[in-house]
Every structure is written in C-alpha cells, then in structure tokens.
C-alpha positions as CSV (number, residue, x, y, z in Angstrom):
1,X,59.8,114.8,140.6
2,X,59.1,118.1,139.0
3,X,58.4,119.6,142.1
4,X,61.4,118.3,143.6
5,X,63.4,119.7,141.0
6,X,61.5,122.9,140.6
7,X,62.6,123.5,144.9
8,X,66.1,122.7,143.9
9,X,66.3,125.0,141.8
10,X,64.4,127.9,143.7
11,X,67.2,126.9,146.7
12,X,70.1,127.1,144.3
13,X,68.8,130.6,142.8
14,X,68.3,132.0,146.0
15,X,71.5,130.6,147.7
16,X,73.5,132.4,145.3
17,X,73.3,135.8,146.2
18,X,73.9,134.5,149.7
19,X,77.1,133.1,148.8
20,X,78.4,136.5,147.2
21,X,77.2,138.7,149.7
22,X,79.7,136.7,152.2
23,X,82.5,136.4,150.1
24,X,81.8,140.5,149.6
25,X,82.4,141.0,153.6
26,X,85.9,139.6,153.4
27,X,88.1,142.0,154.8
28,X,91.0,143.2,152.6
29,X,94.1,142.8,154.3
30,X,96.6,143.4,152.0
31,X,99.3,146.1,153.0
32,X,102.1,147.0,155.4
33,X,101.4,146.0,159.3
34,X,103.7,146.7,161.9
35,X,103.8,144.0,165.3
36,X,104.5,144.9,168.0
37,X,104.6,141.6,170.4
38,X,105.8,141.0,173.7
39,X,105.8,137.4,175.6
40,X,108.1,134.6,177.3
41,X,110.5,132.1,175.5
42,X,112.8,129.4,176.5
43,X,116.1,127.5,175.2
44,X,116.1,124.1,173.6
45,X,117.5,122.1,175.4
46,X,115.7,123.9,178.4
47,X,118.5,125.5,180.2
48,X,117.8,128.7,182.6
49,X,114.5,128.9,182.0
50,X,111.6,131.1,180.5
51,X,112.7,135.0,179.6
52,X,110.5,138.0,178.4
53,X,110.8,138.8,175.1
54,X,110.0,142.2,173.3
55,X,109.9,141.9,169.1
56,X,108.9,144.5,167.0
57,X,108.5,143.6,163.5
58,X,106.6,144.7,159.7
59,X,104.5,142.1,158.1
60,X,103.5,143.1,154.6
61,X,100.5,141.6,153.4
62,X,101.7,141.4,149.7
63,X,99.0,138.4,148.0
64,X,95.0,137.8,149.0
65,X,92.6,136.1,147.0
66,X,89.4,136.0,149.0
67,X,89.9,134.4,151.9
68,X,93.4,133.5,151.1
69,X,96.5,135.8,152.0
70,X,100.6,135.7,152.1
71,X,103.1,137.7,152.7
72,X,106.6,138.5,154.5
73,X,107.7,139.4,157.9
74,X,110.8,141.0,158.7
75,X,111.9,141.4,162.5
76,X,113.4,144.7,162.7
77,X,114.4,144.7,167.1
78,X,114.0,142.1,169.8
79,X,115.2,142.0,173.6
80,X,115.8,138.6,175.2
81,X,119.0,136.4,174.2
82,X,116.6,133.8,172.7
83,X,115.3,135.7,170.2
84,X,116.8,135.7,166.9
85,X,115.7,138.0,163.8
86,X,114.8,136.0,160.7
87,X,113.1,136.9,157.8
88,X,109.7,134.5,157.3
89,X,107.0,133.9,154.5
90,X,103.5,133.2,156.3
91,X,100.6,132.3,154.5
92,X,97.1,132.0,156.2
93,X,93.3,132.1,156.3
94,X,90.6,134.6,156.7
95,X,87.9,132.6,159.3
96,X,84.3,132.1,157.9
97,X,83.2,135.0,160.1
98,X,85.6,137.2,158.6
99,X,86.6,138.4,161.9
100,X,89.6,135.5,162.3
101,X,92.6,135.0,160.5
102,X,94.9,131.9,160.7
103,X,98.8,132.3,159.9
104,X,101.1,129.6,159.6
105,X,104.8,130.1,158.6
106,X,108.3,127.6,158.8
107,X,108.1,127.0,163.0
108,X,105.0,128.4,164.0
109,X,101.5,129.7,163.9
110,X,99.1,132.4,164.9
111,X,95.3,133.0,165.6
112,X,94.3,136.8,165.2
113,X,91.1,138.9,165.6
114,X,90.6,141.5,163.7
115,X,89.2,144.7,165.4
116,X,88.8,147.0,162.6
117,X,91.0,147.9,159.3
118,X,93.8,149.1,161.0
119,X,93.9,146.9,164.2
120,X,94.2,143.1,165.1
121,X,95.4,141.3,167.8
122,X,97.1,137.8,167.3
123,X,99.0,135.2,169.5
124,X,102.0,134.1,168.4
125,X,103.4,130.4,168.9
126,X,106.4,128.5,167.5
127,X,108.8,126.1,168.2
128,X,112.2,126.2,166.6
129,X,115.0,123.6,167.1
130,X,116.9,126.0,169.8
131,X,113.9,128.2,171.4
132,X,110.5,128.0,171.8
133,X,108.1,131.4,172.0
134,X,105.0,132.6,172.5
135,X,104.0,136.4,172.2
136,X,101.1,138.5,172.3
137,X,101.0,140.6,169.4
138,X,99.1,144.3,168.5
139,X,99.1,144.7,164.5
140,X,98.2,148.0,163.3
141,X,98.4,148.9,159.7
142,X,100.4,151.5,157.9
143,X,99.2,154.7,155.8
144,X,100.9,153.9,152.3
C-alpha cells in the first residue's frame, strides 16, 4: 500500500508542472480584431433565395481568464438586404490545443483557428428568426 501511495504521489508531483506548462501556452487574445467576412444568407420564411453577403465588423476581446474569453462585436458595413447590423456580446473557448477557439453569441456560433497573434480565420453560423447566415471570416488584430 505504501508503494502504491508513494507512485501516486511521484505521478501527482510530476503531473503538475505538466499542467502549468499548458495552461502557460494559452494564447492571449484579448484586444481589438477587425472581421472581415464574406458568405451567402437567406430570408426566413425562404423567399428569393440565398444572396452574398459582405460584413465588416470590430470584435474587441475585452475579458480572458485562461481559456475563457468575452467580449463585443459591433458591425460597422454589410452588403446584402438580409443583413442587419446589431451589436452582440460573444463569449467562447480557447480549444485544448490552444490553436481553436469556440464563440457562441444570441443566434449563432463560430469555430476559429488561430494562425498566429494577429491572424485567425473562423466560420461564422447563425440563425435568426428572419435570416439565416453563414460567412467566412479573416480576423486580424489591431496595434493599440
């Protein structure tokens, strides 16, 4: 039994530092990003069909702790008649190879890859109660 204990314990010790030297490769994300996305959306109910949409918007990146980050969007210019500009408060998750992030906000969600400090990539989905969209989105963060 002491022996069992005695390898618990030499697991534990050691699994430590393990566990800090991951939570030391989370990215910081905080910050201001600009989007620029571009993609297809549709009416609800369905009416003439799909469209191209353009949307060009700021995401600041206001609250992370570790994994953990929130912030607000603003939509600053969109073409397409379906597209309307509202403000919205996403929250979201860095993955477990610090290389993801997961967003989810009032009507929709996105799954992002992040290339280096100043550049991720993300698709965009939502569905509102008049328009569904998805977009392809290039983040790039702002000097401050």
């Amino acid at each position: 039994m002491r022996t069992l204990l005695s390898g618990l314990a030499v697991l534990v010790a050691s699994g430590l530092p393990l566990a800090a030297l991951a939570a030391d490769d989370i990215p910081d994300l905080k910050g201001k990003w600009t989007i620029d996305s571009e993609g297809m959306a549709f009416a609800i109910p369905v009416g003439t069909g799909a469209e191209d949409v353009e949307v060009a918007s700021v995401f600041v990146i206001d609250h992370q702790d570790g994994f953990k980050i929130s912030g607000k969007e603003s939509s600053q210019s969109a073409t397409g008649t379906i597209i309307a500009s509202d403000d919205e408060q996403p929250a979201g998750g860095i993955g477990f190879d610090n290389k993801t992030v997961s967003m989810v906000d009032h009507n929709g969600f996105r799954n992002c890859a992040i290339l280096s400090d100043s550049k991720m990539e993300c698709i965009y989905r939502h569905v509102a109660v008049d328009r569904a969209v998805i977009t392809r989105n290039t983040w790039t963060r702002q000097d401050d």
